[in-house]
FIFI-284280 format. One record per residue (C-alpha): residue number from 1; x, y, z. Coordinates in nm, 3 decimals. Each point is the difference from the previous one (the first is absolute). Layout:
% FIFI-284280
+-----+---------+---------+---------+
|  nr |       X |       Y |       Z |
+-----+---------+---------+---------+
| NUM |       X |       Y |       Z |
...
+-----+---------+---------+---------+
***
This chain:
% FIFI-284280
+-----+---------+---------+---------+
|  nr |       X |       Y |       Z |
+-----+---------+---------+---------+
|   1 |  -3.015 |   2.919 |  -4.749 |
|   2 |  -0.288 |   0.086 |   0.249 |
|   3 |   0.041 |   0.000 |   0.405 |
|   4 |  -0.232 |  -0.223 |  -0.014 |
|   5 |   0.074 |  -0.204 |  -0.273 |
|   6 |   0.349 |  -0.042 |   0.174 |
|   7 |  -0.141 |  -0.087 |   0.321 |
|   8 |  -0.267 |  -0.257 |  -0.164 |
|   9 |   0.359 |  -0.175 |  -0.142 |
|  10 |   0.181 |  -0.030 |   0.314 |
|  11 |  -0.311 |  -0.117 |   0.201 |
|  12 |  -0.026 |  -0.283 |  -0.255 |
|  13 |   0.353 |  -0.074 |  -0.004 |
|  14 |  -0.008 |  -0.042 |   0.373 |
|  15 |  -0.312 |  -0.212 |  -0.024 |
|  16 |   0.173 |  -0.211 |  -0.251 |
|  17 |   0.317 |  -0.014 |   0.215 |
|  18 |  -0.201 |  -0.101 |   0.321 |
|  19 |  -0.160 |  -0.301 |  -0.188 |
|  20 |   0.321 |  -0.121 |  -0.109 |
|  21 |   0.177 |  -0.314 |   0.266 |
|  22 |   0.241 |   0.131 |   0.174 |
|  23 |   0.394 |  -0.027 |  -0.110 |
|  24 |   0.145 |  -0.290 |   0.246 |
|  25 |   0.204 |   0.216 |   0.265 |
|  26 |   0.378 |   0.017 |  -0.078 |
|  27 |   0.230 |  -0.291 |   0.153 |
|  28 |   0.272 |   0.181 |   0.043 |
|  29 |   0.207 |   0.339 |   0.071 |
|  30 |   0.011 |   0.213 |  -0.310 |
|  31 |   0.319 |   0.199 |  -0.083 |
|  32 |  -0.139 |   0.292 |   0.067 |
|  33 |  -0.092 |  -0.151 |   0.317 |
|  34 |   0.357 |  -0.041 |   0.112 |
|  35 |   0.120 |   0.356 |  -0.170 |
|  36 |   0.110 |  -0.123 |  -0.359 |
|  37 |   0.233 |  -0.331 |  -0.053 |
|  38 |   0.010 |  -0.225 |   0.285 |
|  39 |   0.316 |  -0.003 |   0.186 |
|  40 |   0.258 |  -0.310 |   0.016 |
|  41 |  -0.141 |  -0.059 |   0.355 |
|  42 |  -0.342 |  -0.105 |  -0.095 |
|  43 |   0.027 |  -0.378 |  -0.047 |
|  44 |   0.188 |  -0.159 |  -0.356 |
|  45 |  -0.272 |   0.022 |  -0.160 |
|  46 |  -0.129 |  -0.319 |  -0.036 |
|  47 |  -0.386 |   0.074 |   0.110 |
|  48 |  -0.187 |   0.308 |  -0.013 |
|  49 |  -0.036 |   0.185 |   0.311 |
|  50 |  -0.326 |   0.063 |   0.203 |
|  51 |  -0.174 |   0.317 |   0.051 |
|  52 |   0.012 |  -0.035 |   0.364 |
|  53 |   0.139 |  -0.208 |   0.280 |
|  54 |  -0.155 |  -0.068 |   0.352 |
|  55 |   0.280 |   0.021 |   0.255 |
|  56 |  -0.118 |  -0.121 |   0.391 |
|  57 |   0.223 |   0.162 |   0.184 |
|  58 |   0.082 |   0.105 |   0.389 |
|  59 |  -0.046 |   0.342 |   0.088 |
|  60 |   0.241 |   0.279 |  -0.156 |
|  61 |   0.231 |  -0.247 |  -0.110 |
|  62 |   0.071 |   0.111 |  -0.339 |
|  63 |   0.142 |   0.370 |  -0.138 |
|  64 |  -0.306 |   0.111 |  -0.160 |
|  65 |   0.251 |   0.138 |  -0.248 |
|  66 |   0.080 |  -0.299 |  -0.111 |
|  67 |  -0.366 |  -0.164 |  -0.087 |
|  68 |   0.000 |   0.347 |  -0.203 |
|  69 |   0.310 |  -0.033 |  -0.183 |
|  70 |  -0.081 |  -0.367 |  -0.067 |
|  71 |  -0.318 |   0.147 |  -0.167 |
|  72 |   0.225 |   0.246 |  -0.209 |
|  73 |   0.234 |  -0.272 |  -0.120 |
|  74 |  -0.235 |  -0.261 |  -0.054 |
|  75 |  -0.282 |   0.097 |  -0.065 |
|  76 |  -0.206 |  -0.192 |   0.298 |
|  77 |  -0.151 |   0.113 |   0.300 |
|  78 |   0.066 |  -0.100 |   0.321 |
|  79 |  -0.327 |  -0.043 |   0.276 |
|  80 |   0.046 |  -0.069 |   0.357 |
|  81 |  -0.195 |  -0.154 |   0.224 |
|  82 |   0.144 |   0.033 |   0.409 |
|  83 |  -0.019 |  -0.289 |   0.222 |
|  84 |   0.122 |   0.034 |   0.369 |
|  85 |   0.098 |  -0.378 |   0.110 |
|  86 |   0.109 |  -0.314 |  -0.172 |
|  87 |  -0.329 |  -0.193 |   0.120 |
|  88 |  -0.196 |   0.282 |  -0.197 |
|  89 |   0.224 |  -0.057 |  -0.286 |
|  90 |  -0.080 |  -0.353 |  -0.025 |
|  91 |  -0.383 |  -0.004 |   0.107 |
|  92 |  -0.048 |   0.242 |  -0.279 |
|  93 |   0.165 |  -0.217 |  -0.261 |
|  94 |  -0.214 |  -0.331 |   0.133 |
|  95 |  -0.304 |   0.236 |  -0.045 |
|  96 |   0.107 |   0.038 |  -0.371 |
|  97 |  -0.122 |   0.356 |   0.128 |
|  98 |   0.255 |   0.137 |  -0.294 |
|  99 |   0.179 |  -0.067 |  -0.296 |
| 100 |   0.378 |   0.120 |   0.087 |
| 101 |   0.290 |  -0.002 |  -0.193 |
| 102 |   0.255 |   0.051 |   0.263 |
| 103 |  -0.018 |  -0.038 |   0.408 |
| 104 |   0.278 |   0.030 |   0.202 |
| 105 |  -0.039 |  -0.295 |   0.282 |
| 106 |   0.245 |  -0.005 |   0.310 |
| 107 |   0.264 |  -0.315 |   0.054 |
| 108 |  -0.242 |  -0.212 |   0.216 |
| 109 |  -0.270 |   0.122 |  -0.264 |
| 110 |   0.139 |  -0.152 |  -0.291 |
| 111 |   0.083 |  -0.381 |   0.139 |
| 112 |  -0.371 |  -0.014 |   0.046 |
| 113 |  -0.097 |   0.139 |  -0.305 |
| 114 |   0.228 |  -0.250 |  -0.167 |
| 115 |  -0.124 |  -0.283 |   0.190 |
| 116 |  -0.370 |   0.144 |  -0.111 |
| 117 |   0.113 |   0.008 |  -0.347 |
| 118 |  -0.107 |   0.381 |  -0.033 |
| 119 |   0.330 |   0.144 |  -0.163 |
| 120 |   0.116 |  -0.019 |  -0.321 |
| 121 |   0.361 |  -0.126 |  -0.146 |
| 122 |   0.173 |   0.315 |  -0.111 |
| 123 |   0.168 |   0.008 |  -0.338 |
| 124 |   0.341 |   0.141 |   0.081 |
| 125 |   0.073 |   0.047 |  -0.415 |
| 126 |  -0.217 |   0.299 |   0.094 |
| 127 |   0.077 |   0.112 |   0.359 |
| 128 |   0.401 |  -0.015 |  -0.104 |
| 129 |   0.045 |   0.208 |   0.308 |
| 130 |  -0.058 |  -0.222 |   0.249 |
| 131 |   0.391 |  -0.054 |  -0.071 |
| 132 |   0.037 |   0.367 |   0.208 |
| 133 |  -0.107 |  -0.204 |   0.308 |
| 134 |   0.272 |  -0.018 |   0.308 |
| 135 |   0.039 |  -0.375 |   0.085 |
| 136 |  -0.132 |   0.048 |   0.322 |
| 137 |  -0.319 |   0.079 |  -0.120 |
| 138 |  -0.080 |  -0.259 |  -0.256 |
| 139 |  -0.044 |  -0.416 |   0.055 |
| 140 |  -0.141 |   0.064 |   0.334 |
| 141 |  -0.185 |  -0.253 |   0.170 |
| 142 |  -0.346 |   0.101 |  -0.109 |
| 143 |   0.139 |  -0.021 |  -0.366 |
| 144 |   0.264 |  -0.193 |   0.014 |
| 145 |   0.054 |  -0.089 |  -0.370 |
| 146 |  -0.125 |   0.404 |  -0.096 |
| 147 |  -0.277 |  -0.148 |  -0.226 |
| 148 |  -0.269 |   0.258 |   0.138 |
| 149 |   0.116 |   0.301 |   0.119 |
| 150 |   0.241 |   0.326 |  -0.062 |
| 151 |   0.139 |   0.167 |   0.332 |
| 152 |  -0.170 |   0.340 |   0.021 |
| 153 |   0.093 |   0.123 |   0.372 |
| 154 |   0.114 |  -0.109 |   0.311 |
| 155 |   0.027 |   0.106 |   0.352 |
| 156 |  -0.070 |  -0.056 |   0.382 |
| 157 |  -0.290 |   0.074 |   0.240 |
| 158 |   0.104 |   0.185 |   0.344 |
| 159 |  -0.110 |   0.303 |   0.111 |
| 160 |   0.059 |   0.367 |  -0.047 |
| 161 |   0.052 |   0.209 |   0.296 |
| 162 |  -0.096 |   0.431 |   0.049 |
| 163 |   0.332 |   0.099 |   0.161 |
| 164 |  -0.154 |   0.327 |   0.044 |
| 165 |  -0.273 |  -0.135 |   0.291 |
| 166 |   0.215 |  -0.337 |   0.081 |
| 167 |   0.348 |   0.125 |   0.037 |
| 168 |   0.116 |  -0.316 |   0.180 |
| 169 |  -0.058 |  -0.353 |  -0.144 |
| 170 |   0.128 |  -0.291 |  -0.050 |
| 171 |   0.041 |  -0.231 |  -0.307 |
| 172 |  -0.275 |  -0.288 |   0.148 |
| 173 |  -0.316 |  -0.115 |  -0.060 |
| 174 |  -0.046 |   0.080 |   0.352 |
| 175 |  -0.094 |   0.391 |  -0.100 |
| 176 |  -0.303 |  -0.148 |  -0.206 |
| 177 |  -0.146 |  -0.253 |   0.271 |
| 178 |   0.073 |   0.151 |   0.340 |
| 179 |  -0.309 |   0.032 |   0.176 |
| 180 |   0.115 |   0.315 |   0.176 |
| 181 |   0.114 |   0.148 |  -0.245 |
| 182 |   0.014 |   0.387 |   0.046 |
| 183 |  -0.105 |   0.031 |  -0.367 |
| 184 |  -0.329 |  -0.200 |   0.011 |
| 185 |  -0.269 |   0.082 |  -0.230 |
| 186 |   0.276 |   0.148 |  -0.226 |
| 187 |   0.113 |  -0.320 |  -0.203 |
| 188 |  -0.108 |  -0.193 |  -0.284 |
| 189 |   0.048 |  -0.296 |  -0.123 |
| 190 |  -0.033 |  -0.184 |  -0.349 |
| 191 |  -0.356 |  -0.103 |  -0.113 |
| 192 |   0.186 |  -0.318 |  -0.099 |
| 193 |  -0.082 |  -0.352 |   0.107 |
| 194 |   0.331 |  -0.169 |  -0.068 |
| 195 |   0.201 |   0.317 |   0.089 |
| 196 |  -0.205 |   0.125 |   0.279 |
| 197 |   0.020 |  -0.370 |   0.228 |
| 198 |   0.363 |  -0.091 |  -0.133 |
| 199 |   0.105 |   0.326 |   0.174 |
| 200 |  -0.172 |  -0.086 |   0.314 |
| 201 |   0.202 |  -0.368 |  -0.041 |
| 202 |   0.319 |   0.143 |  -0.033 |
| 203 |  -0.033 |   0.212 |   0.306 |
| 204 |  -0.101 |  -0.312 |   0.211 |
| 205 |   0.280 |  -0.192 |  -0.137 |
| 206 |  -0.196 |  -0.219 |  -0.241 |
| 207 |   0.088 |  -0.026 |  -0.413 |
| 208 |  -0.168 |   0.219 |  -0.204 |
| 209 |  -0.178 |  -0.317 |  -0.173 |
| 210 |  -0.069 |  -0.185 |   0.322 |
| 211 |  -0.296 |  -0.286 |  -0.061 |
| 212 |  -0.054 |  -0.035 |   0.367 |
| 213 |  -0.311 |   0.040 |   0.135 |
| 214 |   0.113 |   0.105 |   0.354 |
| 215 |   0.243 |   0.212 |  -0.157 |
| 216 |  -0.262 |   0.184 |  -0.209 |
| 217 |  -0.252 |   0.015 |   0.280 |
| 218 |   0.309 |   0.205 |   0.187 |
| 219 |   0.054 |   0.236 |  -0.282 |
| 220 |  -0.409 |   0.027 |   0.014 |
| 221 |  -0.009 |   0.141 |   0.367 |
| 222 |   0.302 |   0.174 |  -0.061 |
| 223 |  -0.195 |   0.211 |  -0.289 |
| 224 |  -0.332 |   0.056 |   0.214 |
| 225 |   0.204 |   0.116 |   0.271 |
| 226 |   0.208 |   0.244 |  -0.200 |
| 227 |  -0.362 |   0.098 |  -0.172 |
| 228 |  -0.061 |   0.256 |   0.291 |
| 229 |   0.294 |   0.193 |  -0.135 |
| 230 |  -0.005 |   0.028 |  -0.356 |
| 231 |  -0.188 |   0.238 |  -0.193 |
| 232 |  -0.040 |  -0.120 |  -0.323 |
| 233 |   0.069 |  -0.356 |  -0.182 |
| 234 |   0.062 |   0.110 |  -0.382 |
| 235 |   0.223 |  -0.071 |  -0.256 |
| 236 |  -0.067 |   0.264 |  -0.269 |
| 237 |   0.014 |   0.324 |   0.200 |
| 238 |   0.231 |  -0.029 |   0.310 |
| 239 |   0.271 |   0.179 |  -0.186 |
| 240 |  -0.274 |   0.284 |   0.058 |
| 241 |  -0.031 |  -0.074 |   0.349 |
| 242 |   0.314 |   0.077 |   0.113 |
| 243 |   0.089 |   0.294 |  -0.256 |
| 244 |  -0.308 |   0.139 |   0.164 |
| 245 |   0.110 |  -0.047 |   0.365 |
| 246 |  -0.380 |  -0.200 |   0.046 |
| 247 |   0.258 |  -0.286 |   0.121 |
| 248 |   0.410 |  -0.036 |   0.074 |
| 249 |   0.075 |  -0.377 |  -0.043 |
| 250 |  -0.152 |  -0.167 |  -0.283 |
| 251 |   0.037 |  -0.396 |  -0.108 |
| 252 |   0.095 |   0.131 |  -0.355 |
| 253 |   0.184 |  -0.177 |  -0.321 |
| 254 |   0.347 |   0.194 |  -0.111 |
| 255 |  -0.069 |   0.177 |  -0.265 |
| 256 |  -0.303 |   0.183 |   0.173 |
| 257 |   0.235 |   0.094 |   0.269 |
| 258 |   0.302 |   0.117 |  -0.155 |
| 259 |  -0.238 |   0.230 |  -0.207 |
| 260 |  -0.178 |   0.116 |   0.290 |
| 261 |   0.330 |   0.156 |   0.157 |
| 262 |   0.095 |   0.180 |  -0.311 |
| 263 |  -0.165 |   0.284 |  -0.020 |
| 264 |   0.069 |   0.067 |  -0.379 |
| 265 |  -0.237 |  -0.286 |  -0.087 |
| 266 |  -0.287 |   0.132 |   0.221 |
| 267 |   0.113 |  -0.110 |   0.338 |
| 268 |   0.183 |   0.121 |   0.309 |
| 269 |   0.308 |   0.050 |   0.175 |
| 270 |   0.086 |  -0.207 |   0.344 |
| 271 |  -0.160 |  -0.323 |  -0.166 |
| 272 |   0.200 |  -0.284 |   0.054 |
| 273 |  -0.057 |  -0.397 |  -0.157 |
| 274 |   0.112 |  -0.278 |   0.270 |
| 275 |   0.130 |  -0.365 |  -0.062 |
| 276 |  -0.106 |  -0.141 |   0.336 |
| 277 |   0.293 |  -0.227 |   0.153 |
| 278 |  -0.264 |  -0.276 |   0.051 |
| 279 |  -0.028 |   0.020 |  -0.401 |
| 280 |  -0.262 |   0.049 |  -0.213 |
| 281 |  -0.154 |  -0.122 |  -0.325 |
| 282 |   0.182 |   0.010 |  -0.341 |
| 283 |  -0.198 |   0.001 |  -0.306 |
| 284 |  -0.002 |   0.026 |  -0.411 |
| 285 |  -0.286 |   0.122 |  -0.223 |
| 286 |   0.012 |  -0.085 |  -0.329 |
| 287 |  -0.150 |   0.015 |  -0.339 |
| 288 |  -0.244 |  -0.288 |  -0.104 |
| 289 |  -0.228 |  -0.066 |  -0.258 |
| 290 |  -0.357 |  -0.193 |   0.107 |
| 291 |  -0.031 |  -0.298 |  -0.220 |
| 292 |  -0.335 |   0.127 |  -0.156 |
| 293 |   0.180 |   0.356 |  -0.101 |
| 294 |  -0.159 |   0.132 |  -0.318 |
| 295 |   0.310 |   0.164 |  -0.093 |
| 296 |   0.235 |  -0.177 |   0.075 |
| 297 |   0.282 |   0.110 |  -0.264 |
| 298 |  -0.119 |   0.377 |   0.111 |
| 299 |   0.070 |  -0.083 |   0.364 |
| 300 |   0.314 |  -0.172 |  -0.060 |
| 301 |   0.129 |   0.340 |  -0.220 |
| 302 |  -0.113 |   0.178 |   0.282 |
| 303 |   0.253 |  -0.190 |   0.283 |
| 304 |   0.307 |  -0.026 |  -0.227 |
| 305 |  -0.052 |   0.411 |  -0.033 |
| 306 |  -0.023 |   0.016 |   0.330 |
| 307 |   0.332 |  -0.178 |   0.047 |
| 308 |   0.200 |   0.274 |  -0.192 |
| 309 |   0.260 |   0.103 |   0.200 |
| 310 |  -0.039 |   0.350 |   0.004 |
| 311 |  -0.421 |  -0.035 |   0.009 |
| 312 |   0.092 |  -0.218 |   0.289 |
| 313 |   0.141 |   0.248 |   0.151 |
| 314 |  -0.217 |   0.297 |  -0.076 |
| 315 |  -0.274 |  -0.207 |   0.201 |
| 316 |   0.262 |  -0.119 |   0.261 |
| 317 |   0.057 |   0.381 |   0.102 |
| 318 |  -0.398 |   0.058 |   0.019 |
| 319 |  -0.083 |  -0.305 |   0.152 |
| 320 |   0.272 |  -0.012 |   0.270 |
| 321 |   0.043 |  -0.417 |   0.029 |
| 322 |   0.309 |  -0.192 |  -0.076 |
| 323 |   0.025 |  -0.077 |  -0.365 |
| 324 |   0.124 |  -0.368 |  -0.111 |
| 325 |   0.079 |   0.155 |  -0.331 |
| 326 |   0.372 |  -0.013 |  -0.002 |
| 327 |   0.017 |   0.205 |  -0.296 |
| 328 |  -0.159 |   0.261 |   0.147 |
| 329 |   0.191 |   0.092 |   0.285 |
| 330 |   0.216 |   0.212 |  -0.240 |
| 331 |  -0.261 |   0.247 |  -0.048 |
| 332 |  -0.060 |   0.002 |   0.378 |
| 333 |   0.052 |   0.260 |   0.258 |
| 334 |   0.323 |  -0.096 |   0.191 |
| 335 |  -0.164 |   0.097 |   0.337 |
| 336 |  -0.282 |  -0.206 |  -0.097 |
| 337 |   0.179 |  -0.317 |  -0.075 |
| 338 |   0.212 |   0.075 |   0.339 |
| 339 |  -0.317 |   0.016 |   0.222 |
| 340 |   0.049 |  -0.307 |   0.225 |
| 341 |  -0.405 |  -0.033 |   0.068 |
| 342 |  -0.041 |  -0.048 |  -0.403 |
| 343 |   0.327 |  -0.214 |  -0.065 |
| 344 |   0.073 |  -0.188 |   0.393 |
| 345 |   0.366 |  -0.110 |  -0.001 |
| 346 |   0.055 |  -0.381 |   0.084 |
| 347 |  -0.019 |  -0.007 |   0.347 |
| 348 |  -0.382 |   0.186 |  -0.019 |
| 349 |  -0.061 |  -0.211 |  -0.289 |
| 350 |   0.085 |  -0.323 |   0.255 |
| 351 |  -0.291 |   0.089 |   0.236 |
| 352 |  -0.287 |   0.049 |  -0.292 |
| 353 |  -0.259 |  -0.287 |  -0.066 |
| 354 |  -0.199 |  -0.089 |  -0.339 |
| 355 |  -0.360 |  -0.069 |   0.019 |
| 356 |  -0.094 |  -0.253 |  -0.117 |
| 357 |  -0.294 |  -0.250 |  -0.075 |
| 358 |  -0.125 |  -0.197 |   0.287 |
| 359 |  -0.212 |  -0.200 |  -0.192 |
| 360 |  -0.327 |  -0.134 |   0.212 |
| 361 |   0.134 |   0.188 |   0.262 |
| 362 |  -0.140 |   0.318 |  -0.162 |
| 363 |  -0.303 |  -0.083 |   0.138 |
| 364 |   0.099 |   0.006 |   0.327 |
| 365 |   0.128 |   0.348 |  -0.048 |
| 366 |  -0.345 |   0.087 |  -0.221 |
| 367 |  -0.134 |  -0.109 |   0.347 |
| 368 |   0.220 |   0.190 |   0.234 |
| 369 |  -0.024 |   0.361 |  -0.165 |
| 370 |  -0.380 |  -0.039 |  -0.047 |
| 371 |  -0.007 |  -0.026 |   0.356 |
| 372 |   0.233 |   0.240 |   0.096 |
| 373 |  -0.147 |   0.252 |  -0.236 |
| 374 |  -0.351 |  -0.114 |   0.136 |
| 375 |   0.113 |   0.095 |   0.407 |
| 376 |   0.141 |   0.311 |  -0.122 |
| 377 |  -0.303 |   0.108 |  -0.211 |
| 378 |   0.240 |   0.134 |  -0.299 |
+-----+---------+---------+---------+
***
């Protein structure tokens, strides 16, 4: 047959193939897709998987690794989206911005997005792990009957100190809010609403969900004022700050400091996490699923392999949080699970405060960081 001949029968064959509708896009992970048979961990079975899952999600807060290896095993990939407070978390899904699968609301989070009706009633026939869960961690008051939710992390918000540059300090609030401090313009503090004012209440005294409008106004001057010393307000790269020297005390959650002073994950030495004696906030972020998920069996396969013990722990050791996976401490690093600014024993644990929702007070606090972000022109 003729070059050209040849080349007159493939043009017309693609001409052909272009006029033909297109086949309907494939519903769900192939095989091949997940590297041959899919492995007991990918759901019983019951529904097909998707191709894909959407996965809303706070800054490196899952072992990339494991997003991969879900891929491998089950043939579906995982995409992540970052948010960087709870408020942007829930704005987004009122939007209907996005179509997620799986978010991962905080405590306080959740009760409202209950109340809203926005999560889904999990099917625990398919996330069979949620029986890993310690017993501190599960039936807490913003899920008390565990319809909604699966414990993903926990931890505390003080603040990490450069031992290096402050080589004498003390375990108070006090080092964040003194207005002489000798460190000014070298702290930062959490780009947090809830997190950012409750800290300023606890220092003054107050609760951490205080609805009183004095109270608030108090935590309000008490933020402008400590304005002229901070450097930054930011929630997803402080870690960086203080790695980099840029600032010494930084408003930080655990995990972010406890990876900050190790050196083999990227930080540095003489970097310290405090539990201020005043107390600080508690929290839990777990695994949800929106009520208008489009895959909603995908997403639930997704948490219960999650919730193996020994993938718990794989993302426990990148992550550096306290796990509520029971299960999982097993495969945990001894000197991990001994850290007392990742596990507090009882009598830290005594001084910590939930957040919780303040219902119509929220406004009020809507009202006082708008204007204490407005006088400080960040």
């Amino acid at each position: 047959m003729s070059n050209k001949l040849t080349y007159l029968l493939v043009l017309l064959a693609l001409v052909l193939a272009a006029c033909q509708p297109a086949a309907p896009a494939a519903e769900t992970g192939s095989e091949a897709e997940a590297g041959g048979e899919l492995s007991d961990r990918c759901g019983d079975g019951s529904e097909p998987l998707a191709e894909k899952i959407y996965f809303y999600n706070w800054v490196e807060y899952i072992d990339p690794a494991v997003k991969d290896m879900f891929q491998e095993e089950c043939g579906v990939e995982v995409v992540e989206t970052n948010f960087d407070s709870n408020e942007t978390l829930l704005a987004t899904l009122q939007a209907g911005g996005a179509d997620y699968d799986v978010i991962v609301p905080s405590d306080y989070m959740v009760q409202l997005m209950i109340d809203e009706g926005m999560l889904m009633e999990l099917d625990f026939n398919i996330i069979s792990n949620i029986s890993n869960m310690d017993d501190l961690n599960v039936n807490q008051y913003f899920d008390p009957e565990q319809k909604y939710t699966v414990p993903y992390f926990w931890g505390t918000s003080g603040f990490a100190v450069d031992t290096n540059v402050v080589t004498e300090y003390e375990s108070s609030w006090s080092m964040m809010f003194d207005p002489n401090s000798p460190y000014c313009g070298q702290i930062s503090m959490l780009d947090d609403q809830r997190e950012t004012i409750g800290a300023a209440l606890m220092y003054l005294g107050y609760s951490l969900n205080s609805t009183d409008a004095a109270e608030l106004e108090e935590a309000k001057n008490l933020l402008i004022e400590q304005s002229k010393c901070v450097k930054a307000y930011d929630s997803q790269t402080n870690d960086d700050l203080i790695i980099s020297g840029e600032t010494v005390l930084g408003h930080i959650w655990t995990g972010d400091a406890i990876l900050a002073g190790l050196p083999d994950y990227g930080g540095r030495d003489g970097i310290f996490y405090v539990i201020p004696e005043e107390g600080c906030v508690i929290w839990q972020d777990n695994l949800a699923i929106p009520v208008n998920a489009p895959n909603a069996y995908t997403a639930s396969v997704f948490i219960n392999y999650l919730n193996y013990p020994e993938i718990a722990a794989q993302n426990v050791e990148l992550v550096g949080y306290g796990t509520p996976n029971e299960a999982a401490k097993e495969f945990i690093d001894p000197e991990m699970l001994a850290d007392e600014g990742i596990y507090p024993p009882p009598e830290v644990e005594a001084r910590l405060q939930w957040l919780e929702d303040v219902g119509d007070a929220l406004q009020l606090y809507d009202r006082i960081w708008t204007e204490f972000k407005a006088s400080t022109g960040s």
